[in-house]
Each structure stands twice: as structure tokens, then as C-alpha cells.
N, C-alpha and C positions, 0 to 999 in steps of 0.2 A: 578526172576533171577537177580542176581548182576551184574551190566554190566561195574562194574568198572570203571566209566567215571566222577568220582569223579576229577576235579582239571585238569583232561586231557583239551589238547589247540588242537580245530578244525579250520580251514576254512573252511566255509560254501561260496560258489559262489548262485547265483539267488537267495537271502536270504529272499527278502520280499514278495513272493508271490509264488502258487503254492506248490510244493514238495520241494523246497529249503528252505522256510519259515516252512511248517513241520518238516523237519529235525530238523533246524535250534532250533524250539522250544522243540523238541524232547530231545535234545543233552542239552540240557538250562533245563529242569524238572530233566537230569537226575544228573545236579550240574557241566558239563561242562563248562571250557571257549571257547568261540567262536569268530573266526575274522569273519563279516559277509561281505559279498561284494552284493551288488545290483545298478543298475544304481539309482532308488529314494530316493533320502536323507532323505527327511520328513517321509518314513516309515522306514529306518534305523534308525533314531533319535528318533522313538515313542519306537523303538525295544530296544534299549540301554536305553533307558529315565527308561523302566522296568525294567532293568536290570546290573545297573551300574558298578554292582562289577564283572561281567561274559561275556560283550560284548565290543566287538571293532569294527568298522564301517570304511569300506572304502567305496567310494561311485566311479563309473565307471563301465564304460563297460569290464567285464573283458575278453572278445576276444581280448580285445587292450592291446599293449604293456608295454604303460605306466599305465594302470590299475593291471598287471601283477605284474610290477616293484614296485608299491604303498602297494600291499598285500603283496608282499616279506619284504618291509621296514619297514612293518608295523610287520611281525613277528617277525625283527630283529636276533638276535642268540638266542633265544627260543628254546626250544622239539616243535617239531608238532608232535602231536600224529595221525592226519586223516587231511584228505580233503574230501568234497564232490565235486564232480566236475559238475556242472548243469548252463545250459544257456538256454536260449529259442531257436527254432527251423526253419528252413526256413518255408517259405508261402506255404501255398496249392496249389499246380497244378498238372495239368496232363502234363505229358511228351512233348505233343505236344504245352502246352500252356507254356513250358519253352524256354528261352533264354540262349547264352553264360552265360553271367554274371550272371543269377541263380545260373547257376551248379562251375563258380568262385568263388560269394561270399558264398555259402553255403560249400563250400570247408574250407573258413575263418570262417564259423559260428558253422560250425560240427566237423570239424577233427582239423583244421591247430593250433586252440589257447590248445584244446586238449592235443596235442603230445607235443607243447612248455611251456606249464604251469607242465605238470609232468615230463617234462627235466631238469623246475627248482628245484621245491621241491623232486625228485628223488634223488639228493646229499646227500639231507641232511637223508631221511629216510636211506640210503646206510649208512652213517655214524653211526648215530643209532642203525641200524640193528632191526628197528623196525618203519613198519607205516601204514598206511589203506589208500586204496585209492577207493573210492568208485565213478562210473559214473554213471547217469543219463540220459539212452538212451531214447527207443519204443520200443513197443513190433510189431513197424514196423520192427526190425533185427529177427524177428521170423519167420511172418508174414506178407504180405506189406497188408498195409492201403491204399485204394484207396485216389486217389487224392494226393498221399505226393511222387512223386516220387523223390523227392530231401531228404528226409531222407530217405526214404525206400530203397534208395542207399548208401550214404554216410555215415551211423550213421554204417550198414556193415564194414568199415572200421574203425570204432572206438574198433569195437569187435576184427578185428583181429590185431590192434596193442596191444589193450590189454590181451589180451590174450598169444599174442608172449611173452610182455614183463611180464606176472607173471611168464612164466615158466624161463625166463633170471635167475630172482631176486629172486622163490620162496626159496629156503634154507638161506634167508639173514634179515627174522622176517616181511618181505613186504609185504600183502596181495594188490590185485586188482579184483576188482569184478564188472559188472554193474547190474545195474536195469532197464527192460525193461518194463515200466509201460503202462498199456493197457485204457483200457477208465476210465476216473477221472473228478473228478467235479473243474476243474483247467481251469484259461482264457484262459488258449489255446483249450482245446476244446470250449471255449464258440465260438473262432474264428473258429473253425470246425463246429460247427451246421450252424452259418454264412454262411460259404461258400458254406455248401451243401445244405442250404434253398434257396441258391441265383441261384445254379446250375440248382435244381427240381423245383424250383419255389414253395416249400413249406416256413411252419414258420420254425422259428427256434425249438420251443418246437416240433414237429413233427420230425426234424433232431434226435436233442434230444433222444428222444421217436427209431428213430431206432437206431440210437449207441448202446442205452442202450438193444435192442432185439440182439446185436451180442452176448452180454456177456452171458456164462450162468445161470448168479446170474439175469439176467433183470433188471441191475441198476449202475449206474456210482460208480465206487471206490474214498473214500476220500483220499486227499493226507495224512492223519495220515495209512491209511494202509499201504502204502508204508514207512513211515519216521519209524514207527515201527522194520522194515526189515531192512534199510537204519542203523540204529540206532543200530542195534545189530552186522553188516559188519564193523560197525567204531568201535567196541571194542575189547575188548584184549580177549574176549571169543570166537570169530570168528576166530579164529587162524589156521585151519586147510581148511578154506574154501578160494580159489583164484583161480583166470584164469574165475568165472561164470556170464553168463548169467541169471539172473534170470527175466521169467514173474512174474509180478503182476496185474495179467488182468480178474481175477474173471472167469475164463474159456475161455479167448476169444479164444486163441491160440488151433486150433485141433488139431498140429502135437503130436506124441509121443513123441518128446524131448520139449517139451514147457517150 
């Protein structure tokens, strides 16, 4: 399939590792340009170093302001054609083992840079009348993931502001859609087997070993499965698809709307 992403201009956010760095290469094979943002400069640098004619690099934490400010400068008056929108995720805990200030700053980590990063580039897609916005949840808003009750709450609230706002904007060429990706062979699970070896007093490869028995394939998904999917919501052919939730969890999810 043609996905038309020929010369189209992305932001990609968590660009160097994980599902953001999928994408990111995904979007980059398919002859896009892309502004890449990750806090590691030395792997934005290798990432452009490859790609000179097709990559732009901001480097920051883009939950912050002035990181925020730096990607908008950086697009200047440009077409955006998509963003991907993806950050890492609060700490593992259990409900009991959180604090205020967990459930404050995962408010700034989950939701708050969320709602103010597609307040900014909302304008501009508005003017256009054309643009893809695609997030990056868990398929903890399906499902909750033991141990995570700070997304398994809050990332909830990333769905239903987007979802309010596709149907606000749908007749105006704007799509919004998330991806709720379920178990992947990504450093944040490698930080989940951690936590749960530490909990059981198992290794990690045994944690491992039961993630991988939720799924009903028996085996962690790679972030190209996802950026495949990712990669087809950021193009002009997805045009009729907005406001979804989508798992990508190899079965994990039981309910019937999964």
C-alpha cells in the first residue's frame, strides 16, 4: 500500500528508543521528514548523522515548556502533516506504595504536557484543515496492569480528552487516534520485569517468562509492530479512522471491545 508519506513533515516525541524510535524509523523508510525530539542528544545525532537530508533533532524533555517551545521553533511556519505524541511513563507501584506527589507529578507526566502540546499544534492543523495526531498510551486504559496504578488511572484520562476532542474537530480533515500497546520488548518493560523480580523475589528472565504467558501469542511484541500501525494513522490513507483506542497486545486484552 502507498502511504503517501513521501516529503510529508512529522514530529516524532521519545524518538530514540522504544515505539518512538520505531515509528520514527518507520516514517524515515517511508521517505518522510521528521523533527525528532528525545532527551539523548548522542542518539539523536547518530539518528540524523544517517539521515541528513530527512531529520531534524531537538533535544529536551518534551513535558517541559521550554522543550515544547524549542519543537514549535524548530517547525517554524511549515505544513505539519502528524505528530506522534509519546513520553515514558510513571514508576511502578501499587496504590498503597504511592504518595501525593506520585499522583501530582504523573498528572505532569501523563496528562498535563498532553493536553498543552496539542493546544499548540491544534492551530495550526485547524488552519490546514488537515492533520494526524496520533498517542502513545497502554493497554493499561483497556485493561489495568498490576502494579501501575498511576497509569492505569491517569493515561484514562488521556483517552477521554481525546476522544472529546476528535469528535470537536472531526469534519475539519483532523484525525486523533491512540495506541494502546500491550507487552513489548521495550526498556520499560525491561523496568517491569525488574520490579516484579524485586517484588517475588524472582529473576528478571522468570518476570519475563510470565508477561510473556498473559499474551496469547506467548511472546513480547516488537516495537516495529506497533510503529507499522502507528505509521499507517499518521498518513493521508487513514482518513476516515478517529476518536480510537486501539490494542496492540498480541491478545492480551479479554474484554470484547479490546
Amino acid at each position: 500500500m502507498e502511504l503517501q508519506l513521501k516529503e510529508k513533515l512529522f514530529i516524532v516525541t521519545g524518538a530514540t528508543s522504544g515505539f518512538g524510535r520505531a515509528v520514527a524509523m518507520s516514517l524515515i523508510h517511508e521517505g518522510a521528514h521528521v523533527i525528532l525530539n528525545a532527551r539523548g542528544a548522542e542518539k539523536l545525532e547518530a539518528i540524523q548523522a544517517a539521515y541528513p537530508d530527512q531529520v531534524e533533532t531537538v533535544v529536551g524533555d518534551v513535558t517541559t515548556d521550554a522543550t515544547m517551545s524549542e519543537i514549535t521553533r524548530t517547525l517554524g511556519l511549515r505544513r505539519i502533516d502528524g505528530i506522534l505524541i509519546n513520553a515514558g511513563g510513571p514508576p511502578a507501584k501499587s496504590f498503597v506504595a504511592t504518595e501525593m506527589d506520585d499522583w501530582d507529578d504523573s498528572y505532569e507526566r501523563i496528562l498535563r504536557w498532553k493536553v498543552k502540546f496539542t493546544k499548540i499544534l491544534l492551530e495550526r492543523f485547524i488552519e490546514q484543515q488537515y492533520g494526524r495526531i496520533v498517542y502513545i498510551e497502554s493497554v493499561s486504559v483497556k485493561q489495568p496492569v498490576e502494579n501501575l496504578v498511576l497509569s492505569n488511572s491517569l493515561r484514562l484520562a488521556v483517552v477521554g480528552f481525546v476522544k472529546t476532542l476528535s469528535q470537536e474537530i472531526a469534519d475539519q480533515g483532523i484525525t486523533l487516534n491512540i495506541l494502546a500497546p500491550g507487552y513489548h520488548a521495550t526498556p520499560a518493560m525491561e523496568r517491569l520485569f525488574a520490579h516484579k523480580s524485586m517484588l517475588l523475589g524472582i529473576t528478571p528472565e522468570e518476570a519475563r517468562l510470565q508477561y510473556e504467558s498473559e499474551t496469547k501469542m506467548s511472546k513480547l511484541g516488537k516495537p516495529e509492530d506497533l510503529a507499522s500501525l502507528a505509521t499507517w494513522l499518521l498518513s493521508p490513507v487513514s482518513s476516515f479512522i478517529t476518536g480510537q483506542t486501539i490494542s496492540v497486545d498480541g491478545g492480551l486484552v479479554k474484554g470484547t471491545m479490546g
